[in-house]
C-alpha positions in Angstrom: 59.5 -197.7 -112.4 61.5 -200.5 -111.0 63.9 -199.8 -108.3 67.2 -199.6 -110.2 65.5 -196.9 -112.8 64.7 -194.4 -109.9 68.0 -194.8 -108.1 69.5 -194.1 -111.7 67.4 -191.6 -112.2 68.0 -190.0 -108.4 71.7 -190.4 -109.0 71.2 -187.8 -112.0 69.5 -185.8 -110.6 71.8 -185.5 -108.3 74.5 -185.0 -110.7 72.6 -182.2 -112.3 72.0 -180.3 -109.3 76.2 -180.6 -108.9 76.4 -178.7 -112.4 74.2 -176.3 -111.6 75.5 -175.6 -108.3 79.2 -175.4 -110.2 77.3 -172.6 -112.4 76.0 -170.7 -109.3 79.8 -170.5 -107.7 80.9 -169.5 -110.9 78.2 -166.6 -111.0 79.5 -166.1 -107.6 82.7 -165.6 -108.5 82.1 -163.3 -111.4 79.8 -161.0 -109.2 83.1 -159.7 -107.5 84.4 -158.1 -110.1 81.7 -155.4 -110.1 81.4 -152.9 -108.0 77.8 -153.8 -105.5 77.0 -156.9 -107.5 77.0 -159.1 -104.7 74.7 -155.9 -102.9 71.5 -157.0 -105.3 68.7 -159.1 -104.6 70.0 -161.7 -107.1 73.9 -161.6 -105.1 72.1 -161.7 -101.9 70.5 -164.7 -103.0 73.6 -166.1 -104.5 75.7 -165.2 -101.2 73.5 -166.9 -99.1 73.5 -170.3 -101.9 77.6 -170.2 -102.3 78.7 -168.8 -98.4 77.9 -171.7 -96.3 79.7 -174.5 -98.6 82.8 -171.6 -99.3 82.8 -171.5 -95.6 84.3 -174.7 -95.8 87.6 -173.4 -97.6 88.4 -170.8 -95.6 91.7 -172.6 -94.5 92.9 -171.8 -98.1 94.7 -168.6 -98.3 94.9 -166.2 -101.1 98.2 -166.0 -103.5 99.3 -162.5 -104.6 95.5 -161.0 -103.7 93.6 -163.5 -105.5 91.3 -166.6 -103.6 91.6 -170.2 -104.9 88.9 -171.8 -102.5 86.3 -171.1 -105.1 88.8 -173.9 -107.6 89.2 -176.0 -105.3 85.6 -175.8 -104.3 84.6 -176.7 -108.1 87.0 -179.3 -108.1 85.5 -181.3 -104.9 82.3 -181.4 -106.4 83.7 -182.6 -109.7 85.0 -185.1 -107.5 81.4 -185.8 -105.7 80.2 -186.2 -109.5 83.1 -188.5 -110.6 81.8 -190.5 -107.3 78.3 -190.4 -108.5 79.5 -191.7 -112.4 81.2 -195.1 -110.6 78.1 -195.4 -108.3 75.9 -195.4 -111.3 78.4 -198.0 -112.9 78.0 -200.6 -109.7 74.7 -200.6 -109.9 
């Protein structure tokens, strides 16, 4: 593999790991509308995945009760992606 194909192919995999990430807030976000979901092994795992980079938008505070740091959360690494799509275009 020549040195453009596995920076291509390092920039997907990059990407991908961005979409699943996306996926894991999402499950994130959807555990607090049960009762003790985030209390279970699979929260717990997911709390200590989606905390430290949610951390980050604390600064952002809730309207009428409900958090939008997890949006605009999402929409940074959409932007990281969109960064990734132009990168792969230079090269």
């Amino acid at each position: 593999m020549n040195q453009v194909g596995f920076i291509n192919f390092l920039i997907w995999a990059i990407y991908q790991l961005v979409d699943l990430y996306i996926l894991v807030i999402v499950v994130w976000c959807l555990l607090s509308w049960f009762p003790n979901a985030r209390g279970t092994k699979l929260g717990d795992v997911i709390n200590r995945l989606v905390e430290p980079y949610m951390r980050w938008f604390d600064f952002i505070p809730p309207i009428g009760g409900i958090s939008f740091a997890p949006v605009v959360a999402i929409f940074v690494l959409y932007l990281v992606q969109y960064g990734l799509k132009a990168l792969t275009m230079m090269i």
